[in-house]
Every structure is written in C-alpha cells, then in structure tokens.
N, C-alpha and C positions, 0 to 999 in steps of 0.2 A: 504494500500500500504506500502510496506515495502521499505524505502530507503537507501541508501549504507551507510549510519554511523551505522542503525539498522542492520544492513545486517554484518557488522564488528564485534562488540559491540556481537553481538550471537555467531559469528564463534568463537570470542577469548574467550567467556565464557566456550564455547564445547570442544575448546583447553587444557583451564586452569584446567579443572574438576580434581582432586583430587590432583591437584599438591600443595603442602603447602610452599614450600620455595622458593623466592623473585629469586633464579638462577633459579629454575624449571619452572617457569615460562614464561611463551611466550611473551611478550610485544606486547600490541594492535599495535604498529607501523609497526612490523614484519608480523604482521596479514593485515593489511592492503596493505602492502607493496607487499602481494604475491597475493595479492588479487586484484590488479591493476594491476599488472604484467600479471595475468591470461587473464582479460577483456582486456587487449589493445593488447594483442598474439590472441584472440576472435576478435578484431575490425579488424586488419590486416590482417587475414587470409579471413575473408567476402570481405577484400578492394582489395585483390588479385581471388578472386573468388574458394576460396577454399571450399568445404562441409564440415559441420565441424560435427564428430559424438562422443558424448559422451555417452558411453554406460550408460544405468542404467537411462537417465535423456530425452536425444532425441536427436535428429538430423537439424542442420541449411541444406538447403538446398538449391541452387540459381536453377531459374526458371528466363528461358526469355519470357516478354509479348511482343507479335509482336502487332505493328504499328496498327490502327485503325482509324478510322473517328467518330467524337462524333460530338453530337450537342449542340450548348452550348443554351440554355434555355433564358439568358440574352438578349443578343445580338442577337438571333435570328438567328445564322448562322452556318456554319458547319465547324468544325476543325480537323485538323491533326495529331493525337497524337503518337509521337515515338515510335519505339520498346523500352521498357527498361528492367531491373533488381530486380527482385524481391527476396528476404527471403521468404522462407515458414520452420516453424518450425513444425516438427512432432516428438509431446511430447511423451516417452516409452510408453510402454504397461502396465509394471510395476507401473510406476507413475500415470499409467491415471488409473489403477484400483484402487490404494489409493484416489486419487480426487474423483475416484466416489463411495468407503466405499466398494469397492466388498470384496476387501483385505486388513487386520491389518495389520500395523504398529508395528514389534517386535522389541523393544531395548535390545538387548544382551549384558550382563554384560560379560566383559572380567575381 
C-alpha cells in the first residue's frame, strides 16, 4: 500500500528529475500543497454529487441503491435498509491493460 507521504516523496522526485540548482527546484511543500488541493476539489465534488472523469486514469461515478428489507442473522429479524449513495469507480481501459501486462509501459525521453 502506498500512502500519501510515499505518494508525495515520488511525485516531487519525478518533478525534481534533472533539475541541478536549489531555485530549479520544486520544494516537496509545493508538491504537497497541490497535491491536497487536488484531493479535497476530488472530496467536494463527490460531496456535491458530481461524476468526476479523469481521462487517461477512470471515472468516479454516483449510483443510487434503493431501499431494501435485509435480514439480520443476529437478532433474528427483518430490517429496513434506506435508499443511499454509492461511488462506483470505472478504472480506463488504458490503465486496466497495463494492470493486466497486455500493454508496455513506454517512458519517452523528452
């Protein structure tokens, strides 16, 4: 599992690549800084019920589950469970053929 200091820590490595001097470079704060800004403009837009689509990576998607009657096993009785809200993430097509090795991964030197 990769967590967000690792997740930082790569990006500003990826940023920093051939830069040699102390102004050329990106400051992990700055990295960090956009990189929070991104996820909490991502948390807001799910909290308003937006679809969120990022080309290239997938798609957030809200899905409503209607109201149902479950049984609950413990207690032996039957309950009422609300319609709610749901996320359903549908990862590219692009990405999903690298997960599954159909298609290389080319890093192009600029």
């Amino acid at each position: 599992m990769v967590r967000k200091e690792e997740l930082l820590r790569r990006v500003w490595e990826k940023v920093n690549i051939g830069k040699t001097g102390y102004k050329d470079r990106i400051k992990q704060v700055e990295v960090e800084l956009v990189i929070n800004e991104f996820l909490n403009e991502l948390a807001q837009c799910m909290i308003n019920n937006e679809d969120i689509s990022l080309r290239g990576f997938g798609n957030f998607v809200f899905n409503k589950r209607m109201g149902r009657i479950a049984f609950d096993s413990i207690r032996r009785q039957k309950m009422r469970l609300p319609e709610r809200r749901v996320i359903k993430f549908n990862i590219s097509k692009e990405v999903d053929k690298h997960i599954r090795g159909e298609k290389r991964f080319e890093v192009v030197d600029e």
